[in-house]
N, C-alpha and C positions, 0 to 999 in steps of 0.2 A: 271739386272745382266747378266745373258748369252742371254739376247735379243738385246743388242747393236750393236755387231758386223754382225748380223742379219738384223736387221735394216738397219745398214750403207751399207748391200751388196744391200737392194731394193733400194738403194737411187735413184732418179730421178732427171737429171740436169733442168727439167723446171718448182721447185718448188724451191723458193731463201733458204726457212729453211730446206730444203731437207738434209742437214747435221747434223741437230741436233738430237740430239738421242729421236727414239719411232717413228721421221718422217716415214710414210710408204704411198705413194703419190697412191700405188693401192687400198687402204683400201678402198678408196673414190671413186673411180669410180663405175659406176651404178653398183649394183648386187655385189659387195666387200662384203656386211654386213655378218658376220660368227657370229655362236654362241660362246661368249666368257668360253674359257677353263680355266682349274685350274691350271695346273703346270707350269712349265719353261720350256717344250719338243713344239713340235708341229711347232717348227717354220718351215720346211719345208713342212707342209702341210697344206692342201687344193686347189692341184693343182693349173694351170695355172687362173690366173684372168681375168677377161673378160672385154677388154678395151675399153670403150665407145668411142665417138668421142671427143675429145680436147677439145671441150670448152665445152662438158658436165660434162666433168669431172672437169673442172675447176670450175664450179657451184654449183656442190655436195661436194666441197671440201668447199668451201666458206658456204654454209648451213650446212653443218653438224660441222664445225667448230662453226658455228651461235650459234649453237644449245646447243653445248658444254658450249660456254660465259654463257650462259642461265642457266646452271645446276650448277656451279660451283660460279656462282654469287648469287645465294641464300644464300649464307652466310650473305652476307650483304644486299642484299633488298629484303629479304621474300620470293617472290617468281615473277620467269619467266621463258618463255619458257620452251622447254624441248630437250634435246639434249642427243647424246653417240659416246664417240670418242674412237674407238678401239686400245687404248695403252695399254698394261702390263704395260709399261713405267709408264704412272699416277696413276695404281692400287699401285705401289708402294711407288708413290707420298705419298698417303694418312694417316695420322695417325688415328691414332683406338684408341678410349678409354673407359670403361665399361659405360654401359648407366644408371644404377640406383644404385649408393652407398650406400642407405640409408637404413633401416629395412622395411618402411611402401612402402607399394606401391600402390597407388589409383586404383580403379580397370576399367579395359577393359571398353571402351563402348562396348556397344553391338549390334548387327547389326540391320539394321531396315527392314523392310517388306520385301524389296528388295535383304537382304544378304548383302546390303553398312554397312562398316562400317566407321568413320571421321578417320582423321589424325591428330594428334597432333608434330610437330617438333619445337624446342626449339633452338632459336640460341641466341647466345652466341658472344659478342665480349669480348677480355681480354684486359686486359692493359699493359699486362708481359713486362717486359724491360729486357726480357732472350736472347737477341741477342742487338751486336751493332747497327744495322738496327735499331731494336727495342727502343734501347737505347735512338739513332738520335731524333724518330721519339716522341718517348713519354713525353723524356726530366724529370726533378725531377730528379737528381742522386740521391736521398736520398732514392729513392723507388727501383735502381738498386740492384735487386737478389732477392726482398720481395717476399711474393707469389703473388701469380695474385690474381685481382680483372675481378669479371663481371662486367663490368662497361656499357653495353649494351645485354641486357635481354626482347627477343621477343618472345611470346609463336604464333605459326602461325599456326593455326585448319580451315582445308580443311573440307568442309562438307562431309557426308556419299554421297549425291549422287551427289557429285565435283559441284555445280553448284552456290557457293560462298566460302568465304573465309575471316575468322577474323584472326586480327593479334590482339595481346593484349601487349604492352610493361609494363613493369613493371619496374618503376626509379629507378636507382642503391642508392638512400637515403631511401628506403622504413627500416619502422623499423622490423624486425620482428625475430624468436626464428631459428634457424640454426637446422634438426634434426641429429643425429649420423650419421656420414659414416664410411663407413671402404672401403680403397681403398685397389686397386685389389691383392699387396703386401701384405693386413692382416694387416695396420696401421689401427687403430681407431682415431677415432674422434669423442668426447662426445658431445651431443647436446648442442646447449650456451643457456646462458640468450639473451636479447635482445639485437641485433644487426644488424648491416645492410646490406641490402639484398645482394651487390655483394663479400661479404667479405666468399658465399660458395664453390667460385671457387678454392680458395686456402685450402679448407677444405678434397683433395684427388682427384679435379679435375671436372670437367664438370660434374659428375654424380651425384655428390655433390650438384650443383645448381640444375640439374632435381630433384633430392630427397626435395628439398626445394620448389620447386613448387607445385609438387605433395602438400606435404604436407600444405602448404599455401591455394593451390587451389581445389585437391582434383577430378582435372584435371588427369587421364593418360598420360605419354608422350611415344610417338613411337618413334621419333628420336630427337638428337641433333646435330647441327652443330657448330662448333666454330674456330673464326677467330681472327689475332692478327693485330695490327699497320700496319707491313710490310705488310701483305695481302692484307689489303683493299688500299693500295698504289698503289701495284703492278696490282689489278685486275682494279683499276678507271681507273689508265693511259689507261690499254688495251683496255677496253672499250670506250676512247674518249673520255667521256665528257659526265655531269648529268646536266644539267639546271634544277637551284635553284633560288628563288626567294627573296630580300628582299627589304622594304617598304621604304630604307633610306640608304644612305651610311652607313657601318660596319665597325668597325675595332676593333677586341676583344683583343687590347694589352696586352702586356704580362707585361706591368711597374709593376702592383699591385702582380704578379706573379699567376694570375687567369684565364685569356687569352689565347685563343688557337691560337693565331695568327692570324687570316682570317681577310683578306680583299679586302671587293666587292663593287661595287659603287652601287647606287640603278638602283635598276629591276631584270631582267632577266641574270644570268651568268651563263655559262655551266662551271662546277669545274671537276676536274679532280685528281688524282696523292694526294700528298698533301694538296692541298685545300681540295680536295673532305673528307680529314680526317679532315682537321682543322675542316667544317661542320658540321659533325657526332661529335666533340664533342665540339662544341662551346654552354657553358654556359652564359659566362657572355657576353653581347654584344645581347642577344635576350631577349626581355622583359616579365618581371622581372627577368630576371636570375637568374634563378631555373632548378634544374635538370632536374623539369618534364617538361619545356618547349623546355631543347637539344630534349625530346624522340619526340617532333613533330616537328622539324626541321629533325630528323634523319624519320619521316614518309615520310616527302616533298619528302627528297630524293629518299624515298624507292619507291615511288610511281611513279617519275619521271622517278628513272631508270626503272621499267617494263615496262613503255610505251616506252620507249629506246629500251629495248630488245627485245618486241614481236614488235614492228615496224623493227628494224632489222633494220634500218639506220644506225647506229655508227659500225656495225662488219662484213664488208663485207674484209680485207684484213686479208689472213691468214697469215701471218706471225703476224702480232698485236695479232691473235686467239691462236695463236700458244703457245704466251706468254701471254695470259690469262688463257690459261688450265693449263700451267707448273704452274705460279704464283699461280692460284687457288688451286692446286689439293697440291703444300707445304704447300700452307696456314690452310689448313684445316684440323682440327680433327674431327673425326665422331665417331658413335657409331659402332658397327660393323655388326648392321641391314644395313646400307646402308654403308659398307667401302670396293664397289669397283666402279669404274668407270657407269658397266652398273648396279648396284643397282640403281645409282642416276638418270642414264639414265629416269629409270623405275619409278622414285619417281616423278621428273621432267614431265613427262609425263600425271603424273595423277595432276600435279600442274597445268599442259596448258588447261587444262579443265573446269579450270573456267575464265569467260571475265574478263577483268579488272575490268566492271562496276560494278561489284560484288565483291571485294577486298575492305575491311571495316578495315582502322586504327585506334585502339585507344590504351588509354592509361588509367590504373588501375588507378579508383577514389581515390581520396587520399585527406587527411588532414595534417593540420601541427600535428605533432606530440605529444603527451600529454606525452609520458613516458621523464624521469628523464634523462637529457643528451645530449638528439638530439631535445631541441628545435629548428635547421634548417634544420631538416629532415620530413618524411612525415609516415602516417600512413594507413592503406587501409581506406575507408571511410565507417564506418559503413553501408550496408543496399546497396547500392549504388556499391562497390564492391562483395561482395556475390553474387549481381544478374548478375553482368558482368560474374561470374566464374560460375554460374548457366547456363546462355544462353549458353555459350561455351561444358560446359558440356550434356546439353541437345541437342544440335545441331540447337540453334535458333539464324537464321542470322542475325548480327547484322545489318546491313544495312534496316531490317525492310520490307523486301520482302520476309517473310515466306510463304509458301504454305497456300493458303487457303483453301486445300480441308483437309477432315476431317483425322485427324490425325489416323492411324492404331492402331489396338487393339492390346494392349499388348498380348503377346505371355504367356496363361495361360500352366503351368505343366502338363501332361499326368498323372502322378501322383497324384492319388486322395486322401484328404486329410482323416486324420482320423477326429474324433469327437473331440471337440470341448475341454469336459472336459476329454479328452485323451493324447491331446498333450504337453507333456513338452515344458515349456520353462522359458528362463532364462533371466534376465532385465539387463542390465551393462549401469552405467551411465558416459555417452561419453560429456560430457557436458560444459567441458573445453577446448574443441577442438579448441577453438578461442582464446585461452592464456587468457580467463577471469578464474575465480575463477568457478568449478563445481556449479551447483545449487544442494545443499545439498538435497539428500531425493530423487532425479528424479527418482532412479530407483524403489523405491518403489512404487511411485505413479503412475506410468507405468504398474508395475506388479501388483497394485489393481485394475487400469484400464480395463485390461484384464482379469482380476479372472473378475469382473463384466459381463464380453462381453461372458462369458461362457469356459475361459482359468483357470479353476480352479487349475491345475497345474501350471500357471505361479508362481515365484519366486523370487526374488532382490537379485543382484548378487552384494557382496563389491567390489569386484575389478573395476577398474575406467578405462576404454579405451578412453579417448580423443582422439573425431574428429570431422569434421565440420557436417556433413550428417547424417541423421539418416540412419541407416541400419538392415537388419534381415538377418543372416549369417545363412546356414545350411551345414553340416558335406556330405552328402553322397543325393545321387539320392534320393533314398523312402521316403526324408524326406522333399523336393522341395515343396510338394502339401501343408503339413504341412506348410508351412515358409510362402507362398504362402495366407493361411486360415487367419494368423496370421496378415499380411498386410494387408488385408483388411478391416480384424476389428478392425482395427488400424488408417485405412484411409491413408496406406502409399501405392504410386504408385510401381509397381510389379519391376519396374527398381528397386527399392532399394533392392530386395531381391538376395542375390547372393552367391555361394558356396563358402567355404571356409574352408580348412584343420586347423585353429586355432580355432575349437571350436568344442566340443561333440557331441549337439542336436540344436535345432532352440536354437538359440539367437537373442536378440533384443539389440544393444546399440543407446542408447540417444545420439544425435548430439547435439553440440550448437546452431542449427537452431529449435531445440524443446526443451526451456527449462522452458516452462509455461505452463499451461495448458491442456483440454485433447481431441482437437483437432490438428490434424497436422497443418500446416501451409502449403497454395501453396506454389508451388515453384514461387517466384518471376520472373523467366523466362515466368511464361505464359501469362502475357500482350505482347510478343513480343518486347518490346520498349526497346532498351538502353540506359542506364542514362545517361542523359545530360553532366554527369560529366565525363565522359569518352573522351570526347574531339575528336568526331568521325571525319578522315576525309578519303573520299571515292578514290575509286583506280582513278577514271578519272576526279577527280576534278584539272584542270588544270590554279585554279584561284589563289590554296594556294600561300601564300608569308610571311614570317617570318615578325615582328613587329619588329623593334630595339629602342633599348634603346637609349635614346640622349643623354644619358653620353658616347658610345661609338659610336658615330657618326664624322663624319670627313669631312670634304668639302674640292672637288675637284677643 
């Protein structure tokens, strides 16, 4: 707003975009970098800048442009480099929208020995046809004004001590229950029967979808990013060009009205603009054309472009950089944990900390579906996804390069527990948390378990909290050692215990991960391995190349 005409007085005639608005050509020169401010004032200070030599300056302008492509490109490939480009101009760019709409919200990890704690960010591509651009690009007039669909759904978990990095996609056919949101206006949105997984974006918005993760996965989300049609258009062309690979000439026609258009001959083709979108969602033309095979064509990508971006080949002229940042920094809605320029800076930062070689794609196990309706849709795969949402949750690298030195001691209570037959507590059977049927009786048999173990005030609680994880919730500090006592004699790890204002005294509710028996279950996560079915493929494997169907093959 009133940073324009400000701008346009630093203009400098030896940069070509030097006329577009937020250009500011001293920013970049050595020793520019300022702490970024809050309001609209300030433009006339920070004194005089201190001008490097020409062509140093002209190199600082071109890397920290680099850097920018890098932050604002994580929309669509996970994650690279890290970058901050000192505009007001793009703070304003950026849209904002609440990060969790839902009731439930899984809880914090917690730090580990070190004080690291992981990062969880959720991105999000939509399908909206809420613009002409959009309209162009999406095509379907019949879906023109509907609500959006997630129709690309990556959950991206930076380890606690940055030194890998899982991405987890999850196919927009997954079946599964949507929980309430209520967006930020105070619209409700009742939770559904079964339905499918991108259909929560249109349910009050991106916070909608995080609420639906969480709840599926039982996963914490810290951020979300989310990008439309036009975006990923605008930011490929800037970026130059993704070399993508396929094992046969393509051509995913559109006669059957199924086809995203793309057409490549076989090998190696750097996509760009359009193409680079037909790609990301090219179904039918990659074999068997299934949805869950676009999400590892859209990994190929993901992973092609970060070695793009931390090689820094493709983004050396700033005016292309120029119109990466603008295009990206429109494109993009954020939560308003990261909704300005130098948040992402700073997010980004702690993304370039881990090598590529560490960068692990997969995609949520999945079956064809059993429920009434979507026989061509997918279901999580029993046994198989829980333990993918377990590793993530636990912070076990999927890539199978865990630390092998010996895991630190959980962090016991200061708070020492009372007696045994002193402590109250209360059983709630959570046991439907998987959208199967409760297993009738759990929490009794729970609270006899415990009356046995010397919990002679244990209790069975009717009311029913469906969730995946078993947990022991306690109200107030004094009562931590308690909740703490309770665990153990329970044989549940100290991570499950955690505070919580919804409840009185120590409670215990039953997860659907303990619905037999009166032993816990490990957690599946402690073998370290990830299921085969996950479809893993690694940040530097620069062998992948999509399979094509010979129904949509074409000779040249």
């Amino acid at each position: 707003m009133g940073h324009s005409s400000a701008r346009r007085e630093e203009t400098r005639h030896s940069v070509s975009h030097a006329g577009r608005l937020g250009w500011d050509d001293g920013l970049y020169e050595p020793g520019a970098a300022q702490t970024e401010t809050g309001g609209g004032g300030g433009g006339g200070g920070g004194g005089a800048r201190r001008a490097g030599p020409r062509r140093r300056g002209r190199r600082g302008k071109r890397r920290i442009l680099r850097w920018v492509a890098a932050v604002v490109s994580l929309a669509i490939i996970g994650a690279a480099g890290a970058g901050y480009l000192y505009y007001r101009h793009l703070n304003s760019n950026l849209q904002k929208d609440a990060l969790n709409l839902g009731d439930h919200k899984a809880p914090a990890a917690k730090a580990n020995a070190a004080g690291q704690t992981p990062l969880n960010i959720l991105l999000i591509g939509s399908d909206a046809r809420d613009s002409k651009e959009n309209q162009k690009l999406g095509g379907a007039k019949n879906t023109f004004g509907a609500p959006p669909l997630a129709d690309v759904q990556m959950l991206l978990h930076v380890s606690a001590d940055r030194s890998n990095m899982s991405v987890v996609s999850l196919p927009r056919d997954t079946v599964l229950q949507i929980p309430k949101c209520t967006d930020p206006e105070g619209k409700s949105y009742p939770a559904t029967g079964w339905t499918l997984a991108n259909e929560s974006l249109g349910r009050g918005g991106p916070g909608c979808t995080v609420a639906t993760w969480e709840a599926l996965t039982d996963i914490h989300i810290d951020h979300f990013m989310k990008i439309d049609f036009s975006g990923v258009v605008s930011m490929a062309d800037a970026i130059g060009g993704v070399p993508v690979c396929v094992d046969a000439n393509v051509y995913s026609h559109t006669r059957d009205g199924h086809g995203s258009g793309l057409k490549l001959k076989d090998g190696t083709t750097s996509v760009k603009g359009r193409q680079a979108l037909q790609w990301l969602r090219t179904r039918y033309g990659f074999w068997p054309d299934t949805d869950v095979v676009r999400t590892r064509a859209q990994h190929q990508y993901m992973n092609s472009m970060v070695r793009q971006l931390r090689e820094g080949t493709k983004l050396t002229d700033p005016g292309k950089l120029m119109d990466l940042a603008e295009s990206a920094t429109k494109a993009l809605t954020v939560d308003p944990g990261i909704g300005t320029v130098k948040k992402l800076y700073d997010l980004a930062g702690e993304l370039k900390k881990v090598p590529t070689s560490r960068i692990t794609m997969t995609t949520m196990p999945n079956v064809n579906s059993t429920r009434p309706g979507f026989g061509e849709k997918v279901d999580p795969k029993a046994g198989d996804a829980d333990k993918l949402f377990a590793m993530v949750r636990d912070d076990t690298p999927l890539d199978g390069k865990a630390s092998k030195k010996k895991a630190p001691a959980e962090k016991v209570s200061d708070d020492p527990a009372a007696a045994r037959d002193q402590i109250g507590v209360t059983v709630r059977n959570g046991t439907g948390g998987d959208g199967a049927p409760p297993a009738r009786g759990r929490a009794g048999s729970v609270a006899a378990l415990l009356s046995g173990r010397g919990f002679t005030r244990a209790i069975a609680d009717t009311q029913q909290e469906p969730q995946k994880k078993t947990a022991i919730m306690f109200p107030s500090a004094d009562l931590e050692g308690d909740a703490q006592a309770v665990a153990k004699a329970i044989g549940l790890p100290l991570t499950s215990v955690r505070k919580s204002t919804g409840v009185s005294g120590v409670t215990v509710v039953v997860g659907s991960d303990w619905r037999t028996g009166t032993v816990y279950p490990r957690s599946a996560a402690d073998d370290g391995k990830t299921p085969e079915t996950a479809d893993v493929i690694h940040g530097d494997d620069k062998s992948a190349c999509m399979h094509v169907d010979p129904a949509y093959t074409w000779t040249s």
